[in-house]
C-alpha positions as CSV (number, residue, x, y, z in Angstrom):
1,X,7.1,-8.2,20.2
2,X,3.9,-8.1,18.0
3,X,4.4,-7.1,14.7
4,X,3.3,-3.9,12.8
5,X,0.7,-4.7,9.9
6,X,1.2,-2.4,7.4
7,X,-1.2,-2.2,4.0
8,X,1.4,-1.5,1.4
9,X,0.2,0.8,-1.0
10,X,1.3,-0.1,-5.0
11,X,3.2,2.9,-5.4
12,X,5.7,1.1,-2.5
13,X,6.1,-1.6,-4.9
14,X,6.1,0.3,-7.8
15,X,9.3,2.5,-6.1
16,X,10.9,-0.5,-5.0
17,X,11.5,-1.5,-8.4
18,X,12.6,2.2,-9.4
19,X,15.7,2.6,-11.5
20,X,16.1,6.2,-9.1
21,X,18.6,3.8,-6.5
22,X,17.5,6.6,-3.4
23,X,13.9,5.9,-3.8
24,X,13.9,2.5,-4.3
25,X,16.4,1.9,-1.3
26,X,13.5,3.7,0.7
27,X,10.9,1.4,-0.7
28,X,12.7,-1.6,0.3
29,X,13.7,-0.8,3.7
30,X,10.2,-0.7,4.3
31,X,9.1,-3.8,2.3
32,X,11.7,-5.7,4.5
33,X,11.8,-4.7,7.7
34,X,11.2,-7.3,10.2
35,X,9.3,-5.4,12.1
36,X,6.1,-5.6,10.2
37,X,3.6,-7.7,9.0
38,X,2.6,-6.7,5.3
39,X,-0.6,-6.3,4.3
40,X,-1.7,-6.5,0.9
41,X,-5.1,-6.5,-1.5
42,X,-6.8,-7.4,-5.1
43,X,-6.5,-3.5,-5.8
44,X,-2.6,-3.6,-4.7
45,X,-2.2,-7.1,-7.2
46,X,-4.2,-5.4,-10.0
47,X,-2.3,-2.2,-9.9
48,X,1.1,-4.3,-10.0
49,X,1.4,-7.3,-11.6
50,X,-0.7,-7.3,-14.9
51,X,1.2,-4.3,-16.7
52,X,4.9,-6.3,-15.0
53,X,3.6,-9.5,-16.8
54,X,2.5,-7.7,-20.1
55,X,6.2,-5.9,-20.5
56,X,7.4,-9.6,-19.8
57,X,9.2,-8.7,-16.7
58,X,9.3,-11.8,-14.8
59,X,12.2,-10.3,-12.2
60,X,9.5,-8.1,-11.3
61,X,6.5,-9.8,-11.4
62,X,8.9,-13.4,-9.2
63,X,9.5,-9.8,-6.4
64,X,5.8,-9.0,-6.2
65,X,4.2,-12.3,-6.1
66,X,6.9,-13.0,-3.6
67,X,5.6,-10.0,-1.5
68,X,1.6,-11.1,-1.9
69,X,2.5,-14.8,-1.2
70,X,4.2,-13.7,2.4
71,X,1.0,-11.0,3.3
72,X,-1.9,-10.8,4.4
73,X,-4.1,-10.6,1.3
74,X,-7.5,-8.7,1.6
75,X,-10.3,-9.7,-1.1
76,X,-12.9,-6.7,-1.9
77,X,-16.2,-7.4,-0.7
78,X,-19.3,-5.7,-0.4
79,X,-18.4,-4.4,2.6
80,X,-15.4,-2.9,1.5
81,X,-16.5,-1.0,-1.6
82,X,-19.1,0.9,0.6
83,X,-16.6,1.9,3.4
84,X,-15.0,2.5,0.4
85,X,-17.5,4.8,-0.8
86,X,-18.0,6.6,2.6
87,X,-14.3,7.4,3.2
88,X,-14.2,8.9,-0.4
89,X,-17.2,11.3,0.5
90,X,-16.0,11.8,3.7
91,X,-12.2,13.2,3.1
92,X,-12.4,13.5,-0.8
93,X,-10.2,10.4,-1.8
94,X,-9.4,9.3,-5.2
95,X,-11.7,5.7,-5.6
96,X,-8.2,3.4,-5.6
97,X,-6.9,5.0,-2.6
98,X,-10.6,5.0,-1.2
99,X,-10.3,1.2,-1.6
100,X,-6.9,1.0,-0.2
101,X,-7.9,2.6,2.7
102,X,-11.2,0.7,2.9
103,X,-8.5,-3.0,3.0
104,X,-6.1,-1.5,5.1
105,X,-8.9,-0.6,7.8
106,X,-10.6,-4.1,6.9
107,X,-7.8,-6.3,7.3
108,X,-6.8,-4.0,11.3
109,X,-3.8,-2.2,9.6
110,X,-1.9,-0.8,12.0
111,X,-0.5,2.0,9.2
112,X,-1.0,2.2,5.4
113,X,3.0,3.0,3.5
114,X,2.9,5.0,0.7
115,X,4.5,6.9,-1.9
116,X,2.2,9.9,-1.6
117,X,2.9,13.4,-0.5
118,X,1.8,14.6,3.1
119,X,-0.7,17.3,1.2
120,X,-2.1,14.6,-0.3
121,X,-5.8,13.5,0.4
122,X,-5.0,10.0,1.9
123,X,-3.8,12.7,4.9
124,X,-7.1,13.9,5.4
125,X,-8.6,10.6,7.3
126,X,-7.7,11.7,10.9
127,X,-5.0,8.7,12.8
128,X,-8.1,7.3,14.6
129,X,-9.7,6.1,11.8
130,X,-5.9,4.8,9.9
131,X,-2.7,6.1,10.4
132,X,-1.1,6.8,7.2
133,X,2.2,7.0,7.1
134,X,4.2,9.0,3.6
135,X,7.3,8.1,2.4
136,X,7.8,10.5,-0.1
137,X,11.0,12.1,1.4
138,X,13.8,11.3,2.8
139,X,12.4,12.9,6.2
140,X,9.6,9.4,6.1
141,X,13.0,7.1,7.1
């Protein structure tokens, strides 16, 4: 069976390491099922580990390098920031979730997990182009 690659968006990781027990649950169930291949970037590192390591919380910051180190990481390029740029103009996206986008299509993502609503703009790039998947309720398990 091949596996799922799935870009996981920094609010997955974020969640995962919630104090709300529900949400974090969620988060995890995701983050560790077998059945997928994770798929991470820069933007996803950036967004996670540097404020982790300035609070000094190395329980946090051992989980998420542990979740980078067993990915597949995708480095911006050139290439990137202009699909970027073209998805953003295209459906209205925020620039980070532009870029996530932009990796999760660069790297072949099968889906891209997040935190965000379904009325969200990440839900305005049609399935063809990535399927993106919300896990904001308890109706995304």
């Amino acid at each position: 069976m091949e596996l799922l690659k799935s870009y996981i968006d920094a609010n997955l990781i974020i969640n995962a390491l919630s104090d709300e027990v529900e949400i974090a649950k969620r988060a995890m169930r995701f983050l560790t099922d077998t059945k997928r291949r994770r798929v991470v970037s820069d933007y996803v590192e950036l967004e996670t580990l540097p404020k982790m390591r300035y609070n000094k919380r190395a329980k946090q910051v051992a989980f998420t390098e542990g979740i980078f180190r067993s990915a597949i990481y995708v480095y911006s390029n050139d290439a990137i920031i202009k699909r970027a740029h073209d998805l953003a103009n295209t459906y209205g996206l925020a620039g980070m979730d532009a870029l996530h986008a932009a990796c999760a299509i660069e790297a072949g993502a099968d889906e891209l997990l997040t935190f965000e609503g379904p009325t969200k703009p990440f839900f305005r790039i049609p399935p063809e182009v990535l399927k993106v998947v919300s896990l904001h309720s308890a109706a995304a398990e």
